[in-house]
C-alpha atoms as a printed R data frame, in Angstrom:
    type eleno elety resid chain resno       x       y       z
1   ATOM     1    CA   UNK     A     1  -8.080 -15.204  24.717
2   ATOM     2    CA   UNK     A     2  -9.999 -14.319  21.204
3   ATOM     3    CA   UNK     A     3 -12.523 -16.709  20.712
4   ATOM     4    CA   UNK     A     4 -14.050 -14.576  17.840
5   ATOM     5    CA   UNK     A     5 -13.383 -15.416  13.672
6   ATOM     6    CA   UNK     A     6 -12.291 -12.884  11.670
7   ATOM     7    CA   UNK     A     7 -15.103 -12.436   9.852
8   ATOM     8    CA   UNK     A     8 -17.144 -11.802  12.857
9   ATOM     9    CA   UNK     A     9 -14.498  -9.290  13.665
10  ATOM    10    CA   UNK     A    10 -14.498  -8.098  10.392
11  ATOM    11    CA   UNK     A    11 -18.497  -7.485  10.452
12  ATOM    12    CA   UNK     A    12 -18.222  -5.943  13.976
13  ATOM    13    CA   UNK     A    13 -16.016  -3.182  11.902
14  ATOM    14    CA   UNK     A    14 -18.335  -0.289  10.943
15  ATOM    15    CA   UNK     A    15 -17.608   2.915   8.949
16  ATOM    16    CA   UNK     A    16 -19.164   5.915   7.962
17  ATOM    17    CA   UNK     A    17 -18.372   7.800   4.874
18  ATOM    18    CA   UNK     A    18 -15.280   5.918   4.355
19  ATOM    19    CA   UNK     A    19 -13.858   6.601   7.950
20  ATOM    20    CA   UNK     A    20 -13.817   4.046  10.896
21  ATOM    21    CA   UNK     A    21 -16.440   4.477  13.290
22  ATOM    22    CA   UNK     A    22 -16.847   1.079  15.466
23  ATOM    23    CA   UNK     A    23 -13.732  -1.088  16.287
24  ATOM    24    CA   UNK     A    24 -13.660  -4.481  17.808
25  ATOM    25    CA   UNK     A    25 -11.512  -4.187  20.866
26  ATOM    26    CA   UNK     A    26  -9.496  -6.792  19.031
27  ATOM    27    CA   UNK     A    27  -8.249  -4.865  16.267
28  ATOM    28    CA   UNK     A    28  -5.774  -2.150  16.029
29  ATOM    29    CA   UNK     A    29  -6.195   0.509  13.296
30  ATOM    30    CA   UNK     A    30  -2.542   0.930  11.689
31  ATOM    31    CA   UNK     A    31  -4.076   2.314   7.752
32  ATOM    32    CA   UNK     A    32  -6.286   3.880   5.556
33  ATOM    33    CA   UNK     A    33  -7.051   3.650   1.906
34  ATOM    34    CA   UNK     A    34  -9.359   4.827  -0.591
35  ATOM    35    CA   UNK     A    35 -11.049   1.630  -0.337
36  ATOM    36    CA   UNK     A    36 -10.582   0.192   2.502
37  ATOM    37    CA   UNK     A    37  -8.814   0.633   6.366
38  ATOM    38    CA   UNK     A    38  -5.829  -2.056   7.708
39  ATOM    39    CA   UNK     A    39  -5.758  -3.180  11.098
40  ATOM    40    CA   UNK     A    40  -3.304  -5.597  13.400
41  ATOM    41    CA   UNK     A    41  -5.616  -8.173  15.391
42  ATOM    42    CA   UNK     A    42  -4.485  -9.101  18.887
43  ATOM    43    CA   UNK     A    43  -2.545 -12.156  19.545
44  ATOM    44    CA   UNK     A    44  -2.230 -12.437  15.611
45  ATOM    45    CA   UNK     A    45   0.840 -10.259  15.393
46  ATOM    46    CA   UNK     A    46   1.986 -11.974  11.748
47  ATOM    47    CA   UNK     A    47  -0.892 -10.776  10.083
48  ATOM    48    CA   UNK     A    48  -2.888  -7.987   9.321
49  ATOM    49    CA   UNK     A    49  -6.693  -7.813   8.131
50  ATOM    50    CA   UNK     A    50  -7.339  -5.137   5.317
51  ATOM    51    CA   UNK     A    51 -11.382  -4.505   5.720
52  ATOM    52    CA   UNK     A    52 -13.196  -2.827   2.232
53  ATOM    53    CA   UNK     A    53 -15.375  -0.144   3.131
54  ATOM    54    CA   UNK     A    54 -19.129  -1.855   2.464
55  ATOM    55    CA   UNK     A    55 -19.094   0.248  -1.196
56  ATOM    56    CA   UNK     A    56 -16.050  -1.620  -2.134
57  ATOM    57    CA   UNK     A    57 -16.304  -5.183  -0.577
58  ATOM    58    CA   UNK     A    58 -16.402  -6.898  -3.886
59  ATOM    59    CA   UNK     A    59 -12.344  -5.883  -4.651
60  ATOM    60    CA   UNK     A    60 -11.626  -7.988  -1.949
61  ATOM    61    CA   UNK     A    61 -11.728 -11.263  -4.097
62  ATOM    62    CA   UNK     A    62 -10.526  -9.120  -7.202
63  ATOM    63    CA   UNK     A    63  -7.199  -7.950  -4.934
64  ATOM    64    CA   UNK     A    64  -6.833 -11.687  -3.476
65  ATOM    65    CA   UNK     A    65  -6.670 -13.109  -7.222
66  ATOM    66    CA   UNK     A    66  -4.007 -10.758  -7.949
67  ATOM    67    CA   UNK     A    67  -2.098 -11.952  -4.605
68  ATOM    68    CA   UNK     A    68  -2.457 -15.209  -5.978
69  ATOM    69    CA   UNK     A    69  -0.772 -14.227  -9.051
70  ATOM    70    CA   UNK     A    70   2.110 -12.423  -6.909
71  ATOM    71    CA   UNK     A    71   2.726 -15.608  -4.507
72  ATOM    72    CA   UNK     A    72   6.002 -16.366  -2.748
73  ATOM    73    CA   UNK     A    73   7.309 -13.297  -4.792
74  ATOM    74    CA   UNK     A    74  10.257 -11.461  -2.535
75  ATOM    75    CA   UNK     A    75   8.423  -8.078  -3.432
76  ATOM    76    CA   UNK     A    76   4.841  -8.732  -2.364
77  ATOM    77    CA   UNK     A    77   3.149  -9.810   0.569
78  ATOM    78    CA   UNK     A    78   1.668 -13.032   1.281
79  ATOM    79    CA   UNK     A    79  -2.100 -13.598   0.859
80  ATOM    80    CA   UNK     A    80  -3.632 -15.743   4.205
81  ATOM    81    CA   UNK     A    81  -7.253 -15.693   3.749
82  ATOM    82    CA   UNK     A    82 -10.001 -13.953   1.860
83  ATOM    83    CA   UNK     A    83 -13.359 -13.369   3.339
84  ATOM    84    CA   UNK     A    84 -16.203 -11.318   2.334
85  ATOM    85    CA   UNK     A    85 -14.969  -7.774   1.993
86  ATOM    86    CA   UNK     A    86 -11.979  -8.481   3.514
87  ATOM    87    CA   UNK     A    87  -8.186  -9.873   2.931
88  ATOM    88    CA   UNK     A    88  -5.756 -11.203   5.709
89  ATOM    89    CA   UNK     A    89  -2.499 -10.559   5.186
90  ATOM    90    CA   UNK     A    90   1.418 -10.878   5.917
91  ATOM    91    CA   UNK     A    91   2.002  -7.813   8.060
92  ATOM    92    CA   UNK     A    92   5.201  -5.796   6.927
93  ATOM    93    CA   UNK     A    93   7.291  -3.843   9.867
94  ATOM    94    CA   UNK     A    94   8.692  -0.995   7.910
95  ATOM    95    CA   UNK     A    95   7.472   2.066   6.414
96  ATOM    96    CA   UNK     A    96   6.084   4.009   3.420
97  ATOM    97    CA   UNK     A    97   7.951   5.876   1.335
98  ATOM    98    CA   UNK     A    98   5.922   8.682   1.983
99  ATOM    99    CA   UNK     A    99   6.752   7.863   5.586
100 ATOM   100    CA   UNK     A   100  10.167   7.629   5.085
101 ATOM   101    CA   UNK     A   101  10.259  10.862   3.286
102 ATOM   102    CA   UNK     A   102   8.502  12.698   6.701
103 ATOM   103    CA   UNK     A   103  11.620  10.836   8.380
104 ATOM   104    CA   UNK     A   104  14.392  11.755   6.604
105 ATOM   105    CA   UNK     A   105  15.283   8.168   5.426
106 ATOM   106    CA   UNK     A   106  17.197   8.613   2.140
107 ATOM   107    CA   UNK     A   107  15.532   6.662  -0.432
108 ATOM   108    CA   UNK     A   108  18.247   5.115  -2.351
109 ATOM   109    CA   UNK     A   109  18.607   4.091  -6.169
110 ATOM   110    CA   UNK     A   110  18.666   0.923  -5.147
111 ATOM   111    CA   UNK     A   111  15.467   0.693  -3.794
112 ATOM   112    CA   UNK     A   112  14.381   2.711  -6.966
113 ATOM   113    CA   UNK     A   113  15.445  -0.261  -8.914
114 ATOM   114    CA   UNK     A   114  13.778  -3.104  -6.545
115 ATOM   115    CA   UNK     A   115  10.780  -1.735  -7.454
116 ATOM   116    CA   UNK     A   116  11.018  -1.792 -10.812
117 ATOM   117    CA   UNK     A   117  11.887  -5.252 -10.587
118 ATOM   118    CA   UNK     A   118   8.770  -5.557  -8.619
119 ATOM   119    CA   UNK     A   119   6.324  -4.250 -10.965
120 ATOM   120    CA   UNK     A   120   8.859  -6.284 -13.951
121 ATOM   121    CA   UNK     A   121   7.529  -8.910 -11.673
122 ATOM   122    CA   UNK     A   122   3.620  -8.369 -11.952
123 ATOM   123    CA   UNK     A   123   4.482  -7.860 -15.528
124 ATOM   124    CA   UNK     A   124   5.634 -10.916 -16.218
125 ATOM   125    CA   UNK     A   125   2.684 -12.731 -14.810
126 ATOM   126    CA   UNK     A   126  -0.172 -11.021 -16.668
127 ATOM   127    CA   UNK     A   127  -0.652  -7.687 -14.265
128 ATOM   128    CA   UNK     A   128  -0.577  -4.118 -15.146
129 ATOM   129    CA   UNK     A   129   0.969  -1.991 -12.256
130 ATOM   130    CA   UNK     A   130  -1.435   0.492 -11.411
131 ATOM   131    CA   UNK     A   131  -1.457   3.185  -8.525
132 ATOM   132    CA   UNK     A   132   1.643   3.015  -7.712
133 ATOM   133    CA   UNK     A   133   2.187   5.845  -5.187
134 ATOM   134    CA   UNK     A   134   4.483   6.516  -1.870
135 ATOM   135    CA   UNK     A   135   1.960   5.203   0.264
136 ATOM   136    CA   UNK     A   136   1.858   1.709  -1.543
137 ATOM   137    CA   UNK     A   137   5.706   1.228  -1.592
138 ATOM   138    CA   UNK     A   138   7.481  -0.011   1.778
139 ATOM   139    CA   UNK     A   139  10.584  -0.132   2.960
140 ATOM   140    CA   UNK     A   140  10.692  -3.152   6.095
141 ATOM   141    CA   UNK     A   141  12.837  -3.041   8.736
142 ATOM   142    CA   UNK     A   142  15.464  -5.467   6.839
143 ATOM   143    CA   UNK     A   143  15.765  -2.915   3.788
144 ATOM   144    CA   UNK     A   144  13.762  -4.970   1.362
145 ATOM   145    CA   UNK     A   145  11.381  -3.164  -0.557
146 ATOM   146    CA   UNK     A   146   7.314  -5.032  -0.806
147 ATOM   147    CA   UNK     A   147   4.449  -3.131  -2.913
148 ATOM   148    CA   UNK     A   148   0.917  -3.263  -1.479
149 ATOM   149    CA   UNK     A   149  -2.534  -2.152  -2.294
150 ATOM   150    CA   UNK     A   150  -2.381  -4.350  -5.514
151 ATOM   151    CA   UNK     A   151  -6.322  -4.144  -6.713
152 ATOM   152    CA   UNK     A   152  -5.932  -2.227  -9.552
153 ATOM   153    CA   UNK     A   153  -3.051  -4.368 -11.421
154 ATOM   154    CA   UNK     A   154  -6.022  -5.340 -13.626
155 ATOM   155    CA   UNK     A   155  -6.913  -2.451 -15.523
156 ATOM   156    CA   UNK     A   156  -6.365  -2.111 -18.613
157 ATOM   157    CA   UNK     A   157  -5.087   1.937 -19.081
158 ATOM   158    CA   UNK     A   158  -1.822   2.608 -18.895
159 ATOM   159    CA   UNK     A   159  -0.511   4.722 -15.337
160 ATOM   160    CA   UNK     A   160   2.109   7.233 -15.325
161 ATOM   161    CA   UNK     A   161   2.557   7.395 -11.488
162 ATOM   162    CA   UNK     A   162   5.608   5.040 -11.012
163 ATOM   163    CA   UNK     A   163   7.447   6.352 -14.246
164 ATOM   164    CA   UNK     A   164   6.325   9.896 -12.962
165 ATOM   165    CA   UNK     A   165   7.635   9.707  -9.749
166 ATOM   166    CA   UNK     A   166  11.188   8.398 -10.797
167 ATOM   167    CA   UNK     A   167  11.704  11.131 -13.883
168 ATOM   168    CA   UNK     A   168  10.788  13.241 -10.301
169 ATOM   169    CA   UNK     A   169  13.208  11.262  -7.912
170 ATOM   170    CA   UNK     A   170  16.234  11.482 -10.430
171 ATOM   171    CA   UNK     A   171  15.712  14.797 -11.284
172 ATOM   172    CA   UNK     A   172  15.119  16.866  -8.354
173 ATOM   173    CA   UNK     A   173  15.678  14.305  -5.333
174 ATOM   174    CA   UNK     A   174  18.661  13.130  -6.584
175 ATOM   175    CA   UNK     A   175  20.399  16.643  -6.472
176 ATOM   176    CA   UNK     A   176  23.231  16.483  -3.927
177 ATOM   177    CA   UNK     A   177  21.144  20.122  -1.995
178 ATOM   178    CA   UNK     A   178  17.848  19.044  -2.579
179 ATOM   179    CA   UNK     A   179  15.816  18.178   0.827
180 ATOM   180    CA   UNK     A   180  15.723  14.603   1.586
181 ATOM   181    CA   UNK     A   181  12.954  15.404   4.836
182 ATOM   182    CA   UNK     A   182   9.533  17.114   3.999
183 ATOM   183    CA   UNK     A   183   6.924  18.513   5.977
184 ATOM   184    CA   UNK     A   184   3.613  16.027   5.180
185 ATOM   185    CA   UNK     A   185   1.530  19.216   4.432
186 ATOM   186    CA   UNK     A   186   3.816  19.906   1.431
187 ATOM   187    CA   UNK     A   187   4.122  15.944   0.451
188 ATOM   188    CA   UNK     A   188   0.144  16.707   0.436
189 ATOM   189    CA   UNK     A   189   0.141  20.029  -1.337
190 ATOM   190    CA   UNK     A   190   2.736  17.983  -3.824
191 ATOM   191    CA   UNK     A   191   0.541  15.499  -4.454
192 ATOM   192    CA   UNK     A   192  -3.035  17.766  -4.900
193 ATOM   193    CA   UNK     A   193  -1.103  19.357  -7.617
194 ATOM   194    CA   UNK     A   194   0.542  16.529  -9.141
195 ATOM   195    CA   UNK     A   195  -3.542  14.594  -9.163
196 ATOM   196    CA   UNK     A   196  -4.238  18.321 -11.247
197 ATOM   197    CA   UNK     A   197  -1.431  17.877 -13.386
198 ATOM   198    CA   UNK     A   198  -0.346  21.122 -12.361
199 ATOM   199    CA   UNK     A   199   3.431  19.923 -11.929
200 ATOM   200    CA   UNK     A   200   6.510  19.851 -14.377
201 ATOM   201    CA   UNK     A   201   6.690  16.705 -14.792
């Protein structure tokens, strides 16, 4: 039985150069971010624990504040606790878009649409959808669509990447030959041209 607190488990997480290096045996690496690495904790399985990276702790608070402003909204996940440099979390069974597009799920234009009612959503209450990228939409295992990673809903520039990647979804993935399953190493190659503006979009 774990007898340990989160935070302790959350301090016994080390990493170097923005990759995991030490593990508690209690936690389960399932993601990594930018800014920070996701993990299941045993005999919690309701929950996951989202850890910042030490350069980064202080968007912990910043991301729980804008899961405040999201609560009890269908598209979101819930907010548990915040900690020092880290957020617990409602864990979502499902996948990524990105995932689902190294599957060969179809990603329909109804799910298109629940997430723009999703980021109408954040709208609504202040936010400013920001970052939002494959890898930050899900699909769960009873076909409803959540949005993660929300830290950056507070800035204040504009970002093209939702309205970007649906001009690209209706106008090339939407074409009744065009692939629905991809290789990741050209989802990857995609998306290190796309950061270099270097696509027609």
């Amino acid at each position: 039985m774990n007898t340990k607190t989160i935070k302790e488990l959350v301090e016994e997480t080390l990493f170097i150069h923005q990759k995991v290096d030490t593990v508690p045996n209690e936690f389960t690496l399932i993601g990594q971010g930018r800014s920070a690495a996701v993990f299941r904790m045993e005999g919690s399985p309701d929950y996951a624990v989202k850890v910042f990276y030490p350069e980064f702790k202080q968007l912990a608070h910043q991301e729980a504040a804008v899961y405040e402003r999201l609560s009890h909204n269908k598209y979101y996940p819930e907010l548990v606790e915040v900690g020092e440099g880290y957020l617990v979390l409602e864990y979502l069974n499902g996948m990524t878009f990105y995932e689902c597009l190294v599957a060969g799920i179809p990603i329909t234009p109804l799910m298109v649409a629940m997430v723009d009612d999703a980021l109408g959503y954040a709208r609504s209450q202040g936010l400013n959808p920001s970052d939002i990228h494959l890898k930050n939409i899900m699909l769960t295992n009873n076909n409803q669509i959540k949005v993660i990673d929300v830290v950056r809903f507070t800035q204040d520039k504009d970002c093209p990447h939702w309205s970007d990647l649906k001009k690209a979804y209706f106008t090339y993935y939407q074409k009744k030959y065009f692939p629905k399953r991809f290789a990741p190493i050209f989802l990857e190659l995609i998306i290190r041209l796309y950061r270099k503006r270097l696509l027609p979009i």
